[in-house]
Biopython code that builds the backbone (N, CA, C, O; Angstrom):
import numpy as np
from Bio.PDB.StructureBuilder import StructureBuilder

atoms = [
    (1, "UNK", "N", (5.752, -15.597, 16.534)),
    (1, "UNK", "CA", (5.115, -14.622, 15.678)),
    (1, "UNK", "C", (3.600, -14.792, 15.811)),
    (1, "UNK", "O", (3.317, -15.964, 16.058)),
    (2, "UNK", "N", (2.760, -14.149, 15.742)),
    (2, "UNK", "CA", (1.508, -13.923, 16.404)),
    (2, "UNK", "C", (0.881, -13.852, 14.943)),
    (2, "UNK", "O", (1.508, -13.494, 13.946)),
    (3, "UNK", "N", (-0.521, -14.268, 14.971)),
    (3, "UNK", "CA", (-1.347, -14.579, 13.709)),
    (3, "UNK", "C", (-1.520, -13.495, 13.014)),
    (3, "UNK", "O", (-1.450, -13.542, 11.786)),
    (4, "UNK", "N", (-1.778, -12.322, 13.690)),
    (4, "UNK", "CA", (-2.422, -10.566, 12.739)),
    (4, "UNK", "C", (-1.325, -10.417, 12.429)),
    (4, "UNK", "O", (-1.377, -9.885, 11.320)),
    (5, "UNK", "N", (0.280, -10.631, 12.876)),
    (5, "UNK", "CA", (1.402, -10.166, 12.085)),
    (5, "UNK", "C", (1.206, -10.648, 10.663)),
    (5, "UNK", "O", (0.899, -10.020, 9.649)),
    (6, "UNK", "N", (1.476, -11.984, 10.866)),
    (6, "UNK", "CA", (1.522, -13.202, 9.312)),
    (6, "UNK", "C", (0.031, -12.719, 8.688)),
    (6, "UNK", "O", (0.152, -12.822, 7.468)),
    (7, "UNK", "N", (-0.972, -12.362, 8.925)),
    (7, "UNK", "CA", (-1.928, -11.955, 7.682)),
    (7, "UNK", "C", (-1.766, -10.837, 7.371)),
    (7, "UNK", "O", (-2.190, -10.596, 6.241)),
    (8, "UNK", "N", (-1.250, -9.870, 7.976)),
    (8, "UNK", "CA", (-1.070, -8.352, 7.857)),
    (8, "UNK", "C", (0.187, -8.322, 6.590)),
    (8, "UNK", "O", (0.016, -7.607, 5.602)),
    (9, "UNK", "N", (1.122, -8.957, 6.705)),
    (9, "UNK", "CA", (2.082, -9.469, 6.054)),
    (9, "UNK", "C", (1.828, -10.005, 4.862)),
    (9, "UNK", "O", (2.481, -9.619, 3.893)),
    (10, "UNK", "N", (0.641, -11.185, 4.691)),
    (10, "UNK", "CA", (0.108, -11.370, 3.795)),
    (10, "UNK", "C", (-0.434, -10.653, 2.700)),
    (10, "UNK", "O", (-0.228, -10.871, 1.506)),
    (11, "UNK", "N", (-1.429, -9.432, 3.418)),
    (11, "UNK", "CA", (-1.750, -8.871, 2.878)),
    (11, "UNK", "C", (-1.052, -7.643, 1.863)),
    (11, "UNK", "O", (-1.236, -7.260, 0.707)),
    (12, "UNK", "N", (-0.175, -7.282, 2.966)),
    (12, "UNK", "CA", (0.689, -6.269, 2.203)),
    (12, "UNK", "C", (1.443, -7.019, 0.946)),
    (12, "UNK", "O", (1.731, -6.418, -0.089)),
    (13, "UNK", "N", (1.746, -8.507, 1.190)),
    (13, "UNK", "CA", (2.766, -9.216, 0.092)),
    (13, "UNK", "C", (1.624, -9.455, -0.986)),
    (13, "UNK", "O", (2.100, -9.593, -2.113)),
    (14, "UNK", "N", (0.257, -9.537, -0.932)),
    (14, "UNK", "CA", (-0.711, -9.714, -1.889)),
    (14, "UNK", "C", (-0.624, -8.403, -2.955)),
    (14, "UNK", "O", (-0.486, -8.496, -4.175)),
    (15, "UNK", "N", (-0.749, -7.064, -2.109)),
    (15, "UNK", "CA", (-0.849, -6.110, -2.683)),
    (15, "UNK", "C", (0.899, -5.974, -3.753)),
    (15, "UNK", "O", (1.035, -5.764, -4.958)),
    (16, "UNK", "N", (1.514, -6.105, -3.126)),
    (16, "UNK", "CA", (3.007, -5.883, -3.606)),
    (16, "UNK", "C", (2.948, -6.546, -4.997)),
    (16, "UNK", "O", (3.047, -5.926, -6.055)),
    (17, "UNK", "N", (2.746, -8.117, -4.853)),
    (17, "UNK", "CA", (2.309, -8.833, -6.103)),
    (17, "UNK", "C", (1.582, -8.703, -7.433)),
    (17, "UNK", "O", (1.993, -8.903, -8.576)),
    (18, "UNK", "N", (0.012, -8.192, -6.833)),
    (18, "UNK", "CA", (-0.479, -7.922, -7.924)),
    (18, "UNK", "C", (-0.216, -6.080, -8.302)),
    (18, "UNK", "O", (-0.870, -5.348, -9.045)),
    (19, "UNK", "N", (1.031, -5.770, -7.425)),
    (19, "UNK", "CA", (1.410, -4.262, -8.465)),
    (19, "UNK", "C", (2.720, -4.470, -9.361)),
    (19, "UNK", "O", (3.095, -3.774, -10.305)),
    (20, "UNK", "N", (3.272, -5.523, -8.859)),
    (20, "UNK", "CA", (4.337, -6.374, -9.848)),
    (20, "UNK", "C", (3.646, -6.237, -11.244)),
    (20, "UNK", "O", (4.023, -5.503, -12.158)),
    (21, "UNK", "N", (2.347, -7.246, -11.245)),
    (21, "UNK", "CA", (1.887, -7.491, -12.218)),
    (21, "UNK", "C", (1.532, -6.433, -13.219)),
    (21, "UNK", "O", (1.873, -6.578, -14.393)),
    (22, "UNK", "N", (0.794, -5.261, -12.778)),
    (22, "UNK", "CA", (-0.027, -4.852, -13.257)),
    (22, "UNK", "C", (1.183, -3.757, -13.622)),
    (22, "UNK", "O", (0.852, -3.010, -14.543)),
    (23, "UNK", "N", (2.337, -3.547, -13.157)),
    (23, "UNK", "CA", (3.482, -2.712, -13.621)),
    (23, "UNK", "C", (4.410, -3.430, -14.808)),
    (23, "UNK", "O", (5.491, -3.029, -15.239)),
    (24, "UNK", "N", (3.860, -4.296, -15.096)),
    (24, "UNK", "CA", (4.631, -5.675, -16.064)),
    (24, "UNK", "C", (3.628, -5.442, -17.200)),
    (24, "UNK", "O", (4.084, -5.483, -18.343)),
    (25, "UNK", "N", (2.438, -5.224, -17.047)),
    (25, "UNK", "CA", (1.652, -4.903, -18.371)),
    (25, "UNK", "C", (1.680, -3.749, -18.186)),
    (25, "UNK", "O", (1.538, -3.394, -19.356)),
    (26, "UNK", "N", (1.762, -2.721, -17.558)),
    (26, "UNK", "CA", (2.077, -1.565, -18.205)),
    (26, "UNK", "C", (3.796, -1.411, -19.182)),
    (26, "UNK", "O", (3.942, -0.958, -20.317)),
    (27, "UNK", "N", (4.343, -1.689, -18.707)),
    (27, "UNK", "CA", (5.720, -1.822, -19.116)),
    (27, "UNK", "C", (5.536, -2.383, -20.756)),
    (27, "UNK", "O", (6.142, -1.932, -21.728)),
    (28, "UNK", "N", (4.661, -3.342, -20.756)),
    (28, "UNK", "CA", (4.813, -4.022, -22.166)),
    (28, "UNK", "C", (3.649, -2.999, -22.935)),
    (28, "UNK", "O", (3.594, -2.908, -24.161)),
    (29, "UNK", "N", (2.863, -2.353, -22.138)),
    (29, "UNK", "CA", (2.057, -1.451, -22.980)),
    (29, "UNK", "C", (1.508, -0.316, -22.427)),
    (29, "UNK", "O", (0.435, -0.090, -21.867)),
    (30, "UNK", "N", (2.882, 0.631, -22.820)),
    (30, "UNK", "CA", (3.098, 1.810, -21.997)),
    (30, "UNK", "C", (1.465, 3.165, -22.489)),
    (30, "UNK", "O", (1.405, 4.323, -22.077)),
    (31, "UNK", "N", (0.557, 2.577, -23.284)),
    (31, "UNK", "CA", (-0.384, 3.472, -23.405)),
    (31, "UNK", "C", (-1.604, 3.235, -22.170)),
    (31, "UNK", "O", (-2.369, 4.146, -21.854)),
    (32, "UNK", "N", (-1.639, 2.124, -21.658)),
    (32, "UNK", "CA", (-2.446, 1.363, -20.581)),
    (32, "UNK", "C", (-1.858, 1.546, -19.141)),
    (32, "UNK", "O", (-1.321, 0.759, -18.361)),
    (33, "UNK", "N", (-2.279, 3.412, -19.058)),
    (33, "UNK", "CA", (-2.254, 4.370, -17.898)),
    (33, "UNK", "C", (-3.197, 3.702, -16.114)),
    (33, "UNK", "O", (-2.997, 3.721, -14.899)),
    (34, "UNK", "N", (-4.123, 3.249, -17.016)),
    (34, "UNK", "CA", (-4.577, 2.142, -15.629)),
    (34, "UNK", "C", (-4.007, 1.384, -15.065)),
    (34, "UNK", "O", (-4.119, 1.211, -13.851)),
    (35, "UNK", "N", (-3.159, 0.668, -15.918)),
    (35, "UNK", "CA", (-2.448, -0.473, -15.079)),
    (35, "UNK", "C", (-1.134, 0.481, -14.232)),
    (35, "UNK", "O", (-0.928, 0.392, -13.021)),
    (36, "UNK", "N", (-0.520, 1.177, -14.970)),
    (36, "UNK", "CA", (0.505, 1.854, -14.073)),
    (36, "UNK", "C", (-0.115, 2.345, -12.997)),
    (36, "UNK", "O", (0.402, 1.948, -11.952)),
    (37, "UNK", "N", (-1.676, 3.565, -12.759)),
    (37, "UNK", "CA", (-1.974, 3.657, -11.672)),
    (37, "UNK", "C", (-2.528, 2.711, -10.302)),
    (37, "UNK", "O", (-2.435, 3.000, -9.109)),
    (38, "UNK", "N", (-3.175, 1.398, -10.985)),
    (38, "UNK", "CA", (-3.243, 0.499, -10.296)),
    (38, "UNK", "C", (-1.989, -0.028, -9.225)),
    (38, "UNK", "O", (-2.095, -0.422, -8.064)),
    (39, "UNK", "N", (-0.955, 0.103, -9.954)),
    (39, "UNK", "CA", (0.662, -0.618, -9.593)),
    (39, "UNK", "C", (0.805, 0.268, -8.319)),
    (39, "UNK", "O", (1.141, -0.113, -7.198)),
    (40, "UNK", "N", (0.501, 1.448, -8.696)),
    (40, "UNK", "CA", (0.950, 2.831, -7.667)),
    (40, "UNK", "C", (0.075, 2.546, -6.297)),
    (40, "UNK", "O", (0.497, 2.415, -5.148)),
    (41, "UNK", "N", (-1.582, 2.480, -6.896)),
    (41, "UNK", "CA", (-1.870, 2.165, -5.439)),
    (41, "UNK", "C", (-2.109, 0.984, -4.708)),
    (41, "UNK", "O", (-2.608, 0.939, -3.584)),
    (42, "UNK", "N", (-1.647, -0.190, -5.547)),
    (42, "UNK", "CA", (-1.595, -1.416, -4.590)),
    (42, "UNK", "C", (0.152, -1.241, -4.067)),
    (42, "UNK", "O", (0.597, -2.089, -3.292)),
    (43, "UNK", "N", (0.868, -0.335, -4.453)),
    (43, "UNK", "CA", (2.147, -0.622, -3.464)),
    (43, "UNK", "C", (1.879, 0.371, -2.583)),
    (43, "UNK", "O", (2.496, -0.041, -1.601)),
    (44, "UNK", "N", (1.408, 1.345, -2.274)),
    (44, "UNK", "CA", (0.962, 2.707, -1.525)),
    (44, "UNK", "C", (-0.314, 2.089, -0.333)),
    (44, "UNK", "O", (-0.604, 2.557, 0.767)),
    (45, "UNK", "N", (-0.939, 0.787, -1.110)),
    (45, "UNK", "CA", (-1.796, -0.012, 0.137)),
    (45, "UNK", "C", (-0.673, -1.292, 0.856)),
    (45, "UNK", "O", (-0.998, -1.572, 2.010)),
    (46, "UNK", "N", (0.018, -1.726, 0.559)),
    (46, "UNK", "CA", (0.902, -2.486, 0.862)),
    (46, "UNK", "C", (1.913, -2.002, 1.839)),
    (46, "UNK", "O", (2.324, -2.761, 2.717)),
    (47, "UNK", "N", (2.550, -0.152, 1.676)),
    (47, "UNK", "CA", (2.692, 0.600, 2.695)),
    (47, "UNK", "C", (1.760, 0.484, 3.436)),
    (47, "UNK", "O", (1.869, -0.385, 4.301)),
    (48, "UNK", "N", (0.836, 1.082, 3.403)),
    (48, "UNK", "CA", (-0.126, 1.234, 4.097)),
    (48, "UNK", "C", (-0.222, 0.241, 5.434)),
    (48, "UNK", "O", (-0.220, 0.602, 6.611)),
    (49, "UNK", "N", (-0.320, -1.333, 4.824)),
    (49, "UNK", "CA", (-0.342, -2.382, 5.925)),
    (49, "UNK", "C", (0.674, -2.981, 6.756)),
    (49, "UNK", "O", (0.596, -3.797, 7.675)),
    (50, "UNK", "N", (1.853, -2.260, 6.104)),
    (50, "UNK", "CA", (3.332, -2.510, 7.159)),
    (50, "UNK", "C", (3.095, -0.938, 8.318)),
    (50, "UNK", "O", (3.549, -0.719, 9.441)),
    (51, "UNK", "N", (2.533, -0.410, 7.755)),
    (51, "UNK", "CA", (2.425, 1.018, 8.838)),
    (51, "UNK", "C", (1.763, 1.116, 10.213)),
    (51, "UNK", "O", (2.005, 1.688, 11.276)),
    (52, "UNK", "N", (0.363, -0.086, 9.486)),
    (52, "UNK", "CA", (-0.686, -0.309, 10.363)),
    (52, "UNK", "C", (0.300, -1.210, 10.983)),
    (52, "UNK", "O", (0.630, -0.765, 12.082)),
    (53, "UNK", "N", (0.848, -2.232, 10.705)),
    (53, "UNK", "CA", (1.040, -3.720, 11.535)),
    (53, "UNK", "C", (2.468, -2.573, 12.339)),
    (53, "UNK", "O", (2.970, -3.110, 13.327)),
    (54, "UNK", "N", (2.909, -1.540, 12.076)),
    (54, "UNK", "CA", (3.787, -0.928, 12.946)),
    (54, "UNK", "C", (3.288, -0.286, 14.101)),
    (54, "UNK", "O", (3.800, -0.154, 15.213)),
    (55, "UNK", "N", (2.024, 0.153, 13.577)),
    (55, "UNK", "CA", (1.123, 0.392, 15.115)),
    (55, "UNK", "C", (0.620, 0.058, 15.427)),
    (55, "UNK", "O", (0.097, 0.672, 16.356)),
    (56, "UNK", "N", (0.206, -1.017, 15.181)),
    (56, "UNK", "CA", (-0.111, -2.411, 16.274)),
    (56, "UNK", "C", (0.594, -3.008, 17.557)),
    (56, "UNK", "O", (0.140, -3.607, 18.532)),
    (57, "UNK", "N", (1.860, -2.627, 17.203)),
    (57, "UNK", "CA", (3.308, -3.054, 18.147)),
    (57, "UNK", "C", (4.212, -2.161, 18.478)),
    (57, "UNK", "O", (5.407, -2.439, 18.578)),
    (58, "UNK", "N", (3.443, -0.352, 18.792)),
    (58, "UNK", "CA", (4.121, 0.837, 18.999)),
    (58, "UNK", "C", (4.117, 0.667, 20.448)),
    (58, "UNK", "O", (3.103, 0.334, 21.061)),
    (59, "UNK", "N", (5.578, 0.962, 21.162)),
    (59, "UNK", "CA", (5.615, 0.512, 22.440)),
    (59, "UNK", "C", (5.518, 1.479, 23.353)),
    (59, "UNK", "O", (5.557, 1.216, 24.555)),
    (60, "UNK", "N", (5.340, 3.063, 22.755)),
    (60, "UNK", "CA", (5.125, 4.078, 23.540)),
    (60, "UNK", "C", (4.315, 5.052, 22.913)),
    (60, "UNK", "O", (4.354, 5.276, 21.703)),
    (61, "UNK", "N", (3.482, 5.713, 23.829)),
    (61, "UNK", "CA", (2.259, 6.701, 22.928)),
    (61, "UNK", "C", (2.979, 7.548, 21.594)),
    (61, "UNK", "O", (2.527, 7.712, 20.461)),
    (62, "UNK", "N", (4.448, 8.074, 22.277)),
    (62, "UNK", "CA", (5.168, 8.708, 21.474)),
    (62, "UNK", "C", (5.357, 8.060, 19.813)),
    (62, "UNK", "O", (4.979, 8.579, 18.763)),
    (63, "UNK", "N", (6.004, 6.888, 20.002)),
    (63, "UNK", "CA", (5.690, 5.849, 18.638)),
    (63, "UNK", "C", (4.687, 5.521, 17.674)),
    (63, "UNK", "O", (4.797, 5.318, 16.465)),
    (64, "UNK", "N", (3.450, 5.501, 18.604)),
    (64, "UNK", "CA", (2.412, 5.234, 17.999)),
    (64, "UNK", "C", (1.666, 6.739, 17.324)),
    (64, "UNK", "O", (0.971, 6.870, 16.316)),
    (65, "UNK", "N", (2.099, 7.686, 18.260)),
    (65, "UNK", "CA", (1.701, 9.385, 17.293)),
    (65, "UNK", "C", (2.503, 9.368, 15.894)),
    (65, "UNK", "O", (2.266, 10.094, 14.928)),
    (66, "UNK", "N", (3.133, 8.747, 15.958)),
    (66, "UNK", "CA", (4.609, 9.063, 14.515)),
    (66, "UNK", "C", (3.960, 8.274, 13.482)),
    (66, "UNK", "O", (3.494, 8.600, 12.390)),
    (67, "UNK", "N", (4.054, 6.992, 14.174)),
    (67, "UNK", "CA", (3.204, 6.026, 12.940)),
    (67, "UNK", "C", (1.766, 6.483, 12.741)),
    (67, "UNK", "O", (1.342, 6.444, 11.586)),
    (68, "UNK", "N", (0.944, 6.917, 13.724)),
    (68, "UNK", "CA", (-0.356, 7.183, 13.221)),
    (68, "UNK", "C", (-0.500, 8.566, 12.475)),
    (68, "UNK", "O", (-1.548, 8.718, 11.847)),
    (69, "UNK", "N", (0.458, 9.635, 12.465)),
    (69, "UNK", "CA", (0.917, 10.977, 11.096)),
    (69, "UNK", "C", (0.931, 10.449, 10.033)),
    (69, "UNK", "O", (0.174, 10.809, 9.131)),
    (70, "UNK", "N", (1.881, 9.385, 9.893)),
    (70, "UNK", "CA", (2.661, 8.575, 8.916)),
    (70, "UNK", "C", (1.724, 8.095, 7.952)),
    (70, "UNK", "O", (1.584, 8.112, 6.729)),
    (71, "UNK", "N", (1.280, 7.769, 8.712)),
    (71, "UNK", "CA", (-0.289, 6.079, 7.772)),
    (71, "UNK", "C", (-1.422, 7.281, 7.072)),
    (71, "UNK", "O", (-2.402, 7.007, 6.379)),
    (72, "UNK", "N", (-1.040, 8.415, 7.412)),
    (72, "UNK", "CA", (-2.060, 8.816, 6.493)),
    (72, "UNK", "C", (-1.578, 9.438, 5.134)),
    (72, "UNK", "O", (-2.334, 10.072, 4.397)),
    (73, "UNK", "N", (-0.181, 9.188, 4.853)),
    (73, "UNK", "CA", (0.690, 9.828, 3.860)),
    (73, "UNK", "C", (0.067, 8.762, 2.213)),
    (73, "UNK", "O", (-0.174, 9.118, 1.060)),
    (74, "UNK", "N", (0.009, 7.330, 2.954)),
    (74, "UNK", "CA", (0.237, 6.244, 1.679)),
    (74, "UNK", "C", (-1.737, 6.270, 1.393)),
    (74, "UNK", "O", (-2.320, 5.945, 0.359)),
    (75, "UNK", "N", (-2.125, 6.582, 2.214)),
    (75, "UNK", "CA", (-4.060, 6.727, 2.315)),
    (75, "UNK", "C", (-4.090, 7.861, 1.433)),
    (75, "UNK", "O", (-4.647, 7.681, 0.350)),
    (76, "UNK", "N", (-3.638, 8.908, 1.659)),
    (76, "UNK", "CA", (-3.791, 10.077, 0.637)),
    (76, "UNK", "C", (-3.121, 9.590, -0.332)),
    (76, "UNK", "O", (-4.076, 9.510, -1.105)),
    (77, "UNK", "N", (-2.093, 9.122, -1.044)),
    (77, "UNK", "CA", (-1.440, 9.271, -2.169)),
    (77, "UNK", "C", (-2.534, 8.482, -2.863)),
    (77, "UNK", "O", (-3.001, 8.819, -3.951)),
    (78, "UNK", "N", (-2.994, 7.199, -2.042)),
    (78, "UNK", "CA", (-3.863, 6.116, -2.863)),
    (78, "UNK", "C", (-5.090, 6.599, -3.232)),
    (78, "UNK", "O", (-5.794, 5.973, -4.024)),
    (79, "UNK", "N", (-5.530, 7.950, -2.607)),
    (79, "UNK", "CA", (-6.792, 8.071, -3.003)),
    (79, "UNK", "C", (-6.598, 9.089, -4.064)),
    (79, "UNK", "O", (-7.489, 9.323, -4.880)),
    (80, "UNK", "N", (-5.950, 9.434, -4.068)),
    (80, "UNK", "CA", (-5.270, 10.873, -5.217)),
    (80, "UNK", "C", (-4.897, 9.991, -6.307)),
    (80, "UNK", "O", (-5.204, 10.445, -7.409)),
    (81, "UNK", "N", (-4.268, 8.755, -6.316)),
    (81, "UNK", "CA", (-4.208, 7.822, -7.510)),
    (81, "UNK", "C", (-5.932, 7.370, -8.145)),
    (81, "UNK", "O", (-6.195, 7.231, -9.339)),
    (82, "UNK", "N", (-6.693, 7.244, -7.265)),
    (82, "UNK", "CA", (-7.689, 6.293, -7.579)),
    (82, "UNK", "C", (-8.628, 7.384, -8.346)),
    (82, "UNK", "O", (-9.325, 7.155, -9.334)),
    (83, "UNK", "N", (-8.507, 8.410, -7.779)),
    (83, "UNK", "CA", (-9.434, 9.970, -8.398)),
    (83, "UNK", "C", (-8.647, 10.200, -9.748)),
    (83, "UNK", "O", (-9.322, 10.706, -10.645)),
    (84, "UNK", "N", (-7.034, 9.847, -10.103)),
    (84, "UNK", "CA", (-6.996, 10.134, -11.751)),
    (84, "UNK", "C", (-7.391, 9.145, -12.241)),
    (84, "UNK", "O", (-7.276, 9.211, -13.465)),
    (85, "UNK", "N", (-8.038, 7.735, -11.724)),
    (85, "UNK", "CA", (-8.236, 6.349, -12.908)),
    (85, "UNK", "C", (-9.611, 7.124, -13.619)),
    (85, "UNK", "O", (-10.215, 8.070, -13.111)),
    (86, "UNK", "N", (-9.842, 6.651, -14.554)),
    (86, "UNK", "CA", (-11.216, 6.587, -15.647)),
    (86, "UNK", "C", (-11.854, 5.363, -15.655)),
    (86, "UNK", "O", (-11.517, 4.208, -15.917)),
    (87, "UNK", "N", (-12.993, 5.988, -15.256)),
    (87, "UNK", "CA", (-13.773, 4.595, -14.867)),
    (87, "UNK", "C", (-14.707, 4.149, -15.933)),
    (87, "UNK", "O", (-15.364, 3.118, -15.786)),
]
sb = StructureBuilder()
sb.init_structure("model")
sb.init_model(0)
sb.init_chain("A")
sb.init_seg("    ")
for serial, (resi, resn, name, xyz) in enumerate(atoms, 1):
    if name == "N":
        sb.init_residue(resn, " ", resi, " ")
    sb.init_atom(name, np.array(xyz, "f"), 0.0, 1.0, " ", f" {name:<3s}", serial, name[0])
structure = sb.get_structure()
């Protein structure tokens, strides 16, 4: 297994984690709309980095067009999350 896999991996399992969290205080305090959108786009960036680490290792141009359509699905949702937070 090659090093950019295992941090890419990392990273996505970082993001996954702290949307655990932040979906665990929303849950206990369903008026605290931030934390639920937070949850949304650290798992939508966590897609995001299994998509990338999929085209990193696309073995034909054809593959790598699919995944590179793809990766911009979880980029838009996250930025469409981040435009309803209140800052």
């Amino acid at each position: 297994m090659n090093w950019v896999t295992i941090v890419w991996s990392m990273a996505a399992a970082a993001s996954l984690t702290l949307a655990g969290v932040h979906l665990l205080v929303w849950a206990r305090d369903r008026t605290a709309r931030v934390n639920l959108l937070f949850a949304v786009t650290a798992t939508l960036v966590a897609a995001f980095a299994l998509m990338v680490l999929r085209l990193m290792y696309a073995e034909t141009p054809a593959e790598y067009g699919v995944w590179h359509r793809w990766v911009h699905v979880p980029i838009g949702l996250a930025l469409k999350t981040l435009l309803k937070c209140p800052l």
